[in-house]
VOGU-91474 format. One line per field, with one value per residue (C-alpha): residue in one letter; x, y, z. Coordinates in steps of 0.2 Angstrom, whole numbers. Each point is the difference from the previous one (the first is absolute). Layout:
REM VOGU-91474
aa	A/...
east	X/...
north	Y/...
up	Z/...
//
This chain:
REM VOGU-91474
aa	X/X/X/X/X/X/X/X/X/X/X/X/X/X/X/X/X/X/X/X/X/X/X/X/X/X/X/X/X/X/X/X/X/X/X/X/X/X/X/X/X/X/X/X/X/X/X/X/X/X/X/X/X/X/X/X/X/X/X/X/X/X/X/X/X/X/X/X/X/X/X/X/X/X/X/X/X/X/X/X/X/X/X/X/X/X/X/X/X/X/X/X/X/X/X/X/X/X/X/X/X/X/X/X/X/X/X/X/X/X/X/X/X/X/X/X/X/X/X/X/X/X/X/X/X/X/X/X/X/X/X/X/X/X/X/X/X/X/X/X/X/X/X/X/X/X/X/X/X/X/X/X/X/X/X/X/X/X/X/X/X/X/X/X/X/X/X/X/X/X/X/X/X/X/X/X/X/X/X/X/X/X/X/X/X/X/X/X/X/X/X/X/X/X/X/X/X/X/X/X/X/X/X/X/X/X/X/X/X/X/X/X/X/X/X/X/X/X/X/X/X/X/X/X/X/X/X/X/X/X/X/X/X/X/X/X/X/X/X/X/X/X/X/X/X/X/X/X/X/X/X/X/X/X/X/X/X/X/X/X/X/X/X/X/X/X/X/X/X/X/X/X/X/X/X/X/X/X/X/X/X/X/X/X/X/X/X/X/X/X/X/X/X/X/X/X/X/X/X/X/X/X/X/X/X/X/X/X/X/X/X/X/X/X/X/X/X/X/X/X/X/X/X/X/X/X/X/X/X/X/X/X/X/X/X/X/X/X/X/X/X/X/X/X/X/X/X/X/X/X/X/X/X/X/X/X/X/X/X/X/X/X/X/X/X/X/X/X/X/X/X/X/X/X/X/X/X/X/X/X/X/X/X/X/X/X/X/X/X/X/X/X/X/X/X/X/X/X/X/X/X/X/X/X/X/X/X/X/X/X/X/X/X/X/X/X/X/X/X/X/X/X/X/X/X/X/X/X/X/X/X/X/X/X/X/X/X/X/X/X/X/X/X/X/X/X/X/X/X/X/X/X/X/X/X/X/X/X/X/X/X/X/X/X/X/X/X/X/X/X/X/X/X/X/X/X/X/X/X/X/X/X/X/X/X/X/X/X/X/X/X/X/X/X/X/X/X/X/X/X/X/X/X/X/X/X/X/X/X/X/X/X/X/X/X/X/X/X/X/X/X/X/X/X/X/X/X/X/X/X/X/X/X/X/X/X/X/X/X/X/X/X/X/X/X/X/X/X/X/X/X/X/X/X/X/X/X/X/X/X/X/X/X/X/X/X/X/X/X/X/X/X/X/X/X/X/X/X/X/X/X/X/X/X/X/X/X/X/X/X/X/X/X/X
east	201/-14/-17/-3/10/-4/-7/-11/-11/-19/-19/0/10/-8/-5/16/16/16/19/8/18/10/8/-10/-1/-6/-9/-13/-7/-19/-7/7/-3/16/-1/13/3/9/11/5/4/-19/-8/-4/-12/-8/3/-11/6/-10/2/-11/10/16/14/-2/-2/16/9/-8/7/17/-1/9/2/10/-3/-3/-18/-10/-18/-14/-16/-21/-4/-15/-8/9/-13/-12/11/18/-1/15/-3/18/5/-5/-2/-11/-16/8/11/6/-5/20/-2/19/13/19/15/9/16/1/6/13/-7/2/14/-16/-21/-4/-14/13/3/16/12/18/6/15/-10/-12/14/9/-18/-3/-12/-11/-2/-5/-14/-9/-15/6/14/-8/-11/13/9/-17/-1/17/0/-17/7/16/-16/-8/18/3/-18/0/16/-2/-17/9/12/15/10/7/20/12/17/17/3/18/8/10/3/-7/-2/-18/0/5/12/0/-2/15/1/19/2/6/5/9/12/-2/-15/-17/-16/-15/-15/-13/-6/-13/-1/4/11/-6/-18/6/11/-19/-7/15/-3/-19/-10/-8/-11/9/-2/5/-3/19/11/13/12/9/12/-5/-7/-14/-17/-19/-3/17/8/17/-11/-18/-13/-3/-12/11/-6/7/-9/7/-9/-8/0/1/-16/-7/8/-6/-18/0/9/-13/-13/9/4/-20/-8/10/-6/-18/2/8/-5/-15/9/-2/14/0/-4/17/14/6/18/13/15/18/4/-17/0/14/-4/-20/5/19/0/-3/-12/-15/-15/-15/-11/9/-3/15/11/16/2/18/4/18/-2/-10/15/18/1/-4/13/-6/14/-9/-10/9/15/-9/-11/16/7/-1/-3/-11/-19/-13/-17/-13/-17/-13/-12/-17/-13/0/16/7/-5/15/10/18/4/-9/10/16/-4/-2/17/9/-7/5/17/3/-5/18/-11/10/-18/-17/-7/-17/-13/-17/-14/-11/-10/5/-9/9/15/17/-11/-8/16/10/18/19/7/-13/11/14/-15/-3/-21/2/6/-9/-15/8/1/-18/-8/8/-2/-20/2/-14/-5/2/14/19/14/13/16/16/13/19/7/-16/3/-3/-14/-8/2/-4/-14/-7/1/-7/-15/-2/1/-13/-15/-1/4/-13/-11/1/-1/-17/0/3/8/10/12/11/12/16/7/15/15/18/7/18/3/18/6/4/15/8/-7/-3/-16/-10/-16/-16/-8/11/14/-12/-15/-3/2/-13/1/3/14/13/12/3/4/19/-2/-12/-5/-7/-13/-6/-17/-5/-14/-2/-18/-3/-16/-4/-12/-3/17/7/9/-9/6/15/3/6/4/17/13/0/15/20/3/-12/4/19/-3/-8/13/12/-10/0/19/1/12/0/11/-9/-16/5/4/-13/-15/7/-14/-12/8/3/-19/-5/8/-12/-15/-6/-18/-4/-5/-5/-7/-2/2/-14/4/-11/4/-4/-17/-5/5/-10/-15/1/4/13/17/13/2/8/-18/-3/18/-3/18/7/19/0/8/17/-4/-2/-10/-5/-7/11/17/5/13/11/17/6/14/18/-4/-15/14/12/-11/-4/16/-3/11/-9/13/3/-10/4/-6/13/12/-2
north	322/10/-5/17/15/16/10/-15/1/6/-2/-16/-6/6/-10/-13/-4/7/-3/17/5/16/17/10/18/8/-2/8/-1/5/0/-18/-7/-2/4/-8/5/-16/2/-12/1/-1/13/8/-9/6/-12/3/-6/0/-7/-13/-7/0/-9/8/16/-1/-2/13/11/-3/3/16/6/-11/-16/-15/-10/-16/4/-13/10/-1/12/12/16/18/9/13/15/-10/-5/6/1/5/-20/-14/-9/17/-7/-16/-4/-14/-3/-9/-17/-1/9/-9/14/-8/12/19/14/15/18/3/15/8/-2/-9/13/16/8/13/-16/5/-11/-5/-8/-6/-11/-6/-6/-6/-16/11/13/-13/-4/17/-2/10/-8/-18/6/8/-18/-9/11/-4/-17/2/9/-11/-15/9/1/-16/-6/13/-6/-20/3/8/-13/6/-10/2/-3/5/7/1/11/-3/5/10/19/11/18/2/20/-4/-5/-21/-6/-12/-17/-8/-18/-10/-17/14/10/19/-2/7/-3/13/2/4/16/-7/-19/10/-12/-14/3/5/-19/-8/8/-8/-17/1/5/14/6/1/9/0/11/4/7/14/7/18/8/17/17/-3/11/-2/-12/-11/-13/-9/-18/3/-10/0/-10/-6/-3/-7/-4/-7/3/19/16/17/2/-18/2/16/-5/-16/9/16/-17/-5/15/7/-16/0/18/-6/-15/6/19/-2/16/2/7/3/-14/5/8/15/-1/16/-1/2/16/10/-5/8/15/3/-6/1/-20/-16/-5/11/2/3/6/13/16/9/-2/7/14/-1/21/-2/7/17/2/0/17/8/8/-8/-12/-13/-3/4/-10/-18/4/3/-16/-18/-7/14/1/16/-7/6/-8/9/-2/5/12/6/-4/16/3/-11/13/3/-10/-16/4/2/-18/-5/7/-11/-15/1/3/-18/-5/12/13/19/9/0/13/5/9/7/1/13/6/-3/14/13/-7/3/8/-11/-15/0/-8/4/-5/11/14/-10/-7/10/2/-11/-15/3/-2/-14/-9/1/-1/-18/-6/5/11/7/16/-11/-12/-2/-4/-9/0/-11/5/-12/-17/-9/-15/15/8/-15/-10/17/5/-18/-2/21/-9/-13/10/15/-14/-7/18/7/-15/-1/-17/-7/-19/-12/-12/3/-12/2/-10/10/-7/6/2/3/-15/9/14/9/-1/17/-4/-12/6/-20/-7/-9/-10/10/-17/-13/-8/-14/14/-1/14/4/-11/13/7/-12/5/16/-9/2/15/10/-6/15/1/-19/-3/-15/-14/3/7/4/1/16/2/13/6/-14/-12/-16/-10/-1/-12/0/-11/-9/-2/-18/0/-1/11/14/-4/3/17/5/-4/9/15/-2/0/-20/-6/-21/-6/7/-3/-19/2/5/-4/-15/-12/12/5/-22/-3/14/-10/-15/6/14/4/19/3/15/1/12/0/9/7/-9/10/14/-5/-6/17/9/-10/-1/21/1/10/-12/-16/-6/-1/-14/-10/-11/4/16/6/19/14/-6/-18/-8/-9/6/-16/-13/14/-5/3/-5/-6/-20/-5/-3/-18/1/13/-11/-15/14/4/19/11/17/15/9/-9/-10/-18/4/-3/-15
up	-2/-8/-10/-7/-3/8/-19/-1/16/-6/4/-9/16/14/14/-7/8/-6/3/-8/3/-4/9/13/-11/17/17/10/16/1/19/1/-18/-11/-19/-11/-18/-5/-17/-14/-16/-6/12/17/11/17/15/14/17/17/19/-3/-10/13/-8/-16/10/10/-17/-8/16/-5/-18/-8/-18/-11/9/-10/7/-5/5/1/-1/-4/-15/5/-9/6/14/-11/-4/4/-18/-12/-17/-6/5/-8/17/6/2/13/13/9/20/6/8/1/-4/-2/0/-15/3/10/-10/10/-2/-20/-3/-10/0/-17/-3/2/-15/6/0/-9/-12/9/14/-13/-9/17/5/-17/5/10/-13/-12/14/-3/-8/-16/-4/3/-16/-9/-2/-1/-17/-4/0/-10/-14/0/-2/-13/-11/1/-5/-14/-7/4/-11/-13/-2/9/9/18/2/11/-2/6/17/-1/-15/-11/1/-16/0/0/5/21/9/6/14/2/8/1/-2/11/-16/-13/11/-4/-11/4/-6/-1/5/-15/-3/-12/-7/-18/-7/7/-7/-17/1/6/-18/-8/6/-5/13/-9/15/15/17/19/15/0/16/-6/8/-5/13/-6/10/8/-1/5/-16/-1/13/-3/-2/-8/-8/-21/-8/-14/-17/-18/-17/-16/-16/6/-5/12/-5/5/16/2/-2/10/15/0/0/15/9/-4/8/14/6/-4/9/17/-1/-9/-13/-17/-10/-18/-12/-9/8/-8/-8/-1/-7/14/-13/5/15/6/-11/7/18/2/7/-8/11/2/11/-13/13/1/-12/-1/-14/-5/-16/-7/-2/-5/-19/9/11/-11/-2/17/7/17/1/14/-15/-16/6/1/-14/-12/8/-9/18/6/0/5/4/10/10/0/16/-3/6/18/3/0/16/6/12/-2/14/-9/-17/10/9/-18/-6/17/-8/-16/7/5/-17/-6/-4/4/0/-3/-12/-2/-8/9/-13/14/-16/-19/-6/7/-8/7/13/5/4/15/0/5/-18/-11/1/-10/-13/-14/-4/-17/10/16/-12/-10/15/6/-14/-2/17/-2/15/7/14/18/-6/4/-10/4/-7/-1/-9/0/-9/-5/12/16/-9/-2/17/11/-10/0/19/0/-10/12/15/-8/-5/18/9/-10/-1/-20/-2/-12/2/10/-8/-18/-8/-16/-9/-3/-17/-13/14/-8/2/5/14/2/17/8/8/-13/-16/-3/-9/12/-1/5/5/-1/-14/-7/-3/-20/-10/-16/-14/-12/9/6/-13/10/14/-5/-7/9/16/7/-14/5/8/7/1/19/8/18/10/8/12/11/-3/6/-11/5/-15/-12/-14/-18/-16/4/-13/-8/-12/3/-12/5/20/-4/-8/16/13/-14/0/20/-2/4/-10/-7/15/15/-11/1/17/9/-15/-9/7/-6/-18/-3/4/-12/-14/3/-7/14/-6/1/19/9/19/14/20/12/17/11/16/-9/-8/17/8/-13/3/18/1/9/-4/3/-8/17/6/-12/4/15/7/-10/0/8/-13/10/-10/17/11/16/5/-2/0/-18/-9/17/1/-1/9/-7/-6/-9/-9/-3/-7/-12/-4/5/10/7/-2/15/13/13/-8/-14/17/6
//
C-alpha cells in the first residue's frame, strides 16, 4: 500500500517514485495548485497537486481534513524560500501522479491543532485526540521508557512473569474491585491492587529476580495522578538489602532520564528519614526544589494566654509551627494573605496567622500582624529568631492537631514555591526511609498498615510488635521525586512467626489470618528467602517526563474523576440474564423484577 512513510521522504529521493499513505492534516488552494500536508505516524509531508495532472487533481478537489489518502508521487526540491526547517521533510515535496481516497473523514467535533478543547470532548473523541501531534509523542515516549525497564531489568537478570488478574481480595489500603463468579455461587473474585502476594510467592519459589509491567485496579477517589486501573512496573528480589535495591533502582531510574531526556540527576539520591520529613516539610513526600521548610514553635507557645495557639501547643495531638517565606515577600497584599488563609481552609485549617517582618530593626515596630497584640515581646522574639526571619519576609503559622498543621502547611508550601517562583532545580529526587510500620486509624482507633501487612519491620525491633506497635519502624523506602511519590517498596516479611505478630498487631486474629492469608503464611514455612521489592508508577513517570499535569494524558483511554468512560459509556447496565448467570440480584431496580 505504501513504499515509504511520510517522516521518511528527503533529498536523498528526489526525482524517485513514491507510494505514501496517511491522513490529509489540511488543504490549500493557491491560484489553482492544491498543497496537501499528508499525515502518518512518522511525519508531515507536503503534496503538491496541479491541473496538469487532472485525475489526481479532481481527487485532490474533494479532499477535506481528516480524510484518509494513498498518494503516488515524484519527489522534488521545495521552490527557493518554500523550504521548512522545523520538518524533517522541509527541504522536499512530492509532485502527486495519483491520489486513491482510501476512506472520507465527516467534519471532526474539534481541529486537532486547537488547544481550548474541554476534557469531556477530549475523552468521548479519544481516538482523535490521540491523533494530535503531542500526544502521538507523549505515548512514543511511553512506550520508550516501558523499553528501556524492561531491557535494564532483562540485563540485570530479572525475569518477566505475569500474574493473576482474577483473584482473591486482601486489604491492601483500597477498596476492590469485585468480579462475581458465575462456577462458586455468591463468591467473588478481585481484581489486583498490586501482584504483592503473588510476587512475594515467585521469591519463594526461587525466582530471585522477578518483574512485570503489572495492570492494578483500586476503586478509590479519583485525582489528577490516580485512575481506578494503572500501570506499575512491578519488581521483587531475593537475597537484597534496602540498600541494594536502593542503589540499583537510582542506577535505573538515573539512566533512564539521561537516556530519554538527556538529564542528569544526582549520582546518589539523597535519603531522609518519614520522621523529618514530616517535621521539616509537614508531608512524607517532599518537593526538594523547593526552599521552604517548616520550624516546629510549639515549646515557644505553651504558655501564651492566646488560646489559638497555647491550646494545641499544650495538646499531645497538637503542633505550632511556622514557614518562613523569604525576602521580598512581605509585600504580598492582604488580599493575597487572605487568598492564602481560604486555601488552607480546605486542608481543615480554621485560619491562617501571620507575621510581617517590614524591618527587624525597628523591632516590634517594625512587624505587622493581627495576633501581635496577644504575643508577648519574649516570644514574639523567640519565635523569629528561630525561624531565621529576616526584614522583607512573612511568617506563616499553623496552629491545631499535628495531622492539620502538617497537611495545610504542606500544601501552603507547595502553593507559595510555584506562586512566588521559589522553586531551584529542575529535577530533585529523594529516598524517604524509616516510616512507622503502624498508623491508628482516626475513626476506629485500630492499628493499620502505613504500607501494607507484609512490609518488614527493623530487625532489632520485632519483639515490640506485640507490645508496642506504635514505637515500630519498618524496612519500607519510597522514591520521591518532584513531590511526587513515583516509587514505593520495602523488605517483606519472610517468617511465620514474625508475619503473624503483624496481622496481630493489625488486630487479625489466627482464624481470619488463615482465612484470607493461609496460602501465603504455608509457603512461608518452606524456606522463603529474605525478599524485598518495589512498584513504580509508570503513568506518572511518563507524565513527569512528558510535562503535563495529568496522568490521564499518558493513559491511552483514561476513566473521568466520575470513574467512567466517556467513550465506550462504561460502567453501563447488563441485562437481567447476565445477572442471573451470576447469581446477583440488583435491590431496588427493575432487573431485580423480572
Amino acid at each position: 500500500m505504501r513504499s515509504h512513510l511520510c517522516g521518511e521522504i528527503n533529498q536523498k529521493l528526489i526525482d524517485q517514485t513514491i507510494c505514501v499513505a496517511g491522513w490529509a492534516q489540511r488543504r490549500r488552494d493557491h491560484g489553482g495548485v492544491i498543497f496537501i500536508d499528508l499525515r502518518d505516524a512518522s511525519g508531515l509531508l507536503q503534496v503538491v497537486v496541479d491541473p496538469d495532472a487532472a485525475a489526481a487533481f479532481a481527487v485532490a478537489d474533494t479532499v477535506r481534513h481528516e480524510h484518509v489518502l494513498q498518494v503516488t508521487a515524484r519527489v522534488r526540491a521545495r521552490p527557493e524560500g518554500t523550504t521548512n526547517p522545523d520538518l524533517p521533510t522541509g527541504m522536499v515535496e512530492v509532485y502527486a501522479t495519483d491520489i486513491t481516497v482510501l476512506n472520507r473523514a465527516e467534519p471532526i467535533p474539534f481541529q486537532l491543532d486547537e488547544e481550548d478543547v474541554s476534557e469531556a470532548v477530549r475523552l468521548k473523541y479519544r481516538y482523535l485526540d490521540l491523533r494530535r501531534e503531542s500526544m502521538q509523542k507523549t505515548f512514543r515516549l511511553r512506550s520508550a521508557v516501558t523499553k528501556y525497564f524492561r531491557d535494564f531489568l532483562e540485563q540485570e537478570g530479572f525475569v518477566d512473569i505475569e500474574t493473576p488478574i482474577l483473584t482473591k481480595s486482601t486489604p491492601e489500603g483500597a477498596r476492590d474491585y469485585l468480579v462475581p463468579s458465575r462456577v462458586h455461587a455468591g463468591d467473588f473474585f478481585a481484581l489486583p491492587q498490586s501482584p504483592q502476594l503473588f510476587k512475594q510467592l515467585l521469591m519463594v519459589a526461587g525466582f530471585e529476580r522477578y518483574y512485570q509491567i503489572a495492570r492494578c485496579f483500586r476503586d478509590e477517589d479519583l485525582r489528577a495522578d490516580r485512575q481506578p486501573e494503572f500501570t506499575q512496573l512491578d519488581i521483587e528480589t531475593s537475597f537484597m538489602t534496602e540498600d541494594e535495591i536502593m542503589l540499583m533502582m537510582e542506577r535505573m531510574i538515573r539512566d533512564l532520564f539521561a537516556q530519554q531526556l538527556g538529564v542528569k540527576l544526582a549520582d546518589t539520591f539523597p535519603q531522609i528519614s518519614y520522621a523529618e520529613a514530616i517535621e521539616r516539610f509537614g508531608i512524607d513526600r517532599p518537593d526538594l526544589r523547593n526552599p521552604l521548610e517548616l520550624t516546629s514553635v510549639t515549646d515557644l507557645l505553651t504558655e501564651v494566654e492566646f488560646k489559638v495557639f497555647s491550646g494545641p501547643a499544650n495538646s499531645p495531638e497538637g503542633r505550632v509551627a511556622a514557614l518562613r517565606v523569604p525576602e521580598g515577600c512581605s509585600k504580598l497584599s492582604r488580599l493575597q494573605l487572605d487568598q492564602y488563609g481560604d486555601y488552607v481552609a480546605n486542608y481543615g485549617a480554621k485560619g491562617l496567622a501571620y507575621i510581617k517582618v517590614n524591618n527587624l530593626s525597628l523591632g516590634r515596630e517594625g512587624l505587622q500582624s493581627p495576633i501581635l497584640k496577644f504575643l508577648p515581646d519574649d516570644v514574639v522574639d523567640a519565635v523569629l529568631q528561630r525561624v531565621e526571619a529576616q526584614t522583607g519576609d512573612v511568617v506563616f503559622f499553623g496552629a491545631d492537631t499535628a495531622k492539620v498543621v502538617n497537611d495545610s502547611l504542606a500544601a501552603l508550601r507547595v502553593k507559595l514555591g510555584h506562586d512566588l517562583d521559589l522553586l531551584q532545580e529542575q529535577w530533585a529526587p529523594v529516598w524517604v526511609i524509616d516510616f512507622p510500620m503502624f498508623e491508628k486509624d482516626q475513626d476506629s482507633g485500630q492499628w493499620t498498615s502505613l504500607h501494607h501487612p507484609f512490609t518488614a519491620p527493623k530487625t532489632d525491633q520485632i519483639d515490640q510488635l506485640a507490645d508496642d506497635p506504635g514505637s515500630v519502624l519498618s524496612r519500607a523506602y519510597d522514591l520521591v521525586l518532584n513531590g511526587t511519590e513515583v516509587g514505593g517498596g520495602s523488605i517483606r516479611i519472610h517468617q511465620t512467626d514474625v508475619q503473624r505478630q503483624a496481622f496481630q498487631a493489625l488486630g487479625i486474629d489466627d482464624a481470619e489470618a488463615e482465612a484470607k492469608f493461609g496460602f501465603l503464611l504455608d509457603a512461608l514455612k518452606y524456606g522463603a528467602p529474605p525478599h524485598g521489592g518495589i512498584a513504580f508508577g509508570i503513568d506518572r513517570i511518563v507524565a513527569m517526563m512528558a510535562g503535563v499535569d495529568s496522568i490521564r494524558d499518558v493513559i491511552a483511554f483514561p476513566k473521568t474523576q466520575r470513574a467512567s468512560c466517556l467513550l465506550t459509556e462504561a460502567p453501563s447496565a447488563v441485562d437481567s440474564r447476565q445477572l442471573r448467570e451470576l447469581h446477583i440480584r440488583l435491590r431496588g431496580s427493575e432487573q431485580s423484577k423480572e
